[in-house]
C-alpha positions, 0 to 999 in steps of 0.5 A: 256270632250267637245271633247268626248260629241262632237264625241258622238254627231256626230257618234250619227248623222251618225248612224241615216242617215244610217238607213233603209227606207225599210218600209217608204210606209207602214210608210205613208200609215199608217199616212194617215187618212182614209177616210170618206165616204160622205153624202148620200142624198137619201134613199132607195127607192130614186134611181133606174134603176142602169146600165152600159155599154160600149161604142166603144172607151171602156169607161164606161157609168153609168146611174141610177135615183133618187129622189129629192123632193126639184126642187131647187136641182137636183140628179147629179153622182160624180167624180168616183174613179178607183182603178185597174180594178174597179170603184166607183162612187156616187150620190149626189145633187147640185142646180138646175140650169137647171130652170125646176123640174124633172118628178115626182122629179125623175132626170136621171143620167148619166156619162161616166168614160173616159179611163175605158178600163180596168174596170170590175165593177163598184160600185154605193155608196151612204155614207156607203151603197153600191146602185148597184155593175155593171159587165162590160165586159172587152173590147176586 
């Protein structure tokens, strides 16, 4: 009785290390959460100006504006996501460090996307909403 429940037991654990992976990265896409669009500080009507172009090296450079009412803390551009051949990036605010207040609280904003060579457009989200949707032309 022991020997049988044994052998059980192990041709059990040899049929289940020879089972196939053959979905494990739809597996772990699927474990993934998604992903929570941040907090937009703005309104509307709080930005504008949205731009992109392109510089000799290749890479992207992002300007736009917006509006802070508090000169504590100043509009800033955040780390951009690409994915293939687009890019997002989003505003957000951060404390104001630079010891003056923006004209008339409306901060420039402008950041560079290093090694975006291959990127054509590039989304300007705030939260959920989506701000600007920029063509770039791919460089020659």
């Amino acid at each position: 009785m022991r020997r049988s429940l044994l052998a059980m037991g192990v041709a059990g654990l040899v049929a289940s290390c020879g089972q196939s992976s053959d979905n494990v990265p739809a597996k772990q896409a699927a474990a993934q959460p998604k992903k929570k669009p941040a907090y937009c500080f703005f309104k509307d009507e709080e930005t504008k100006g949205w731009k992109a172009s392109r510089d000799k090296q290749g890479n992207i450079t992002v300007k736009g504006k917006a509006h802070v009412k508090d000169p504590r803390y100043k509009a800033v551009l955040g780390t951009p996501t690409i994915s293939g051949t687009s890019a997002q990036i989003a505003p957000s605010i951060s404390q104001n460090d630079t010891g003056y207040a923006a004209l008339e609280d409306w901060w420039e904003l402008n950041a560079t996307i290093p090694n975006s060579a291959a990127i054509t457009s590039v989304t300007v989200d705030c939260g959920a909403k989506t701000l600007a949707d920029l063509k770039v032309p791919a460089k020659d």
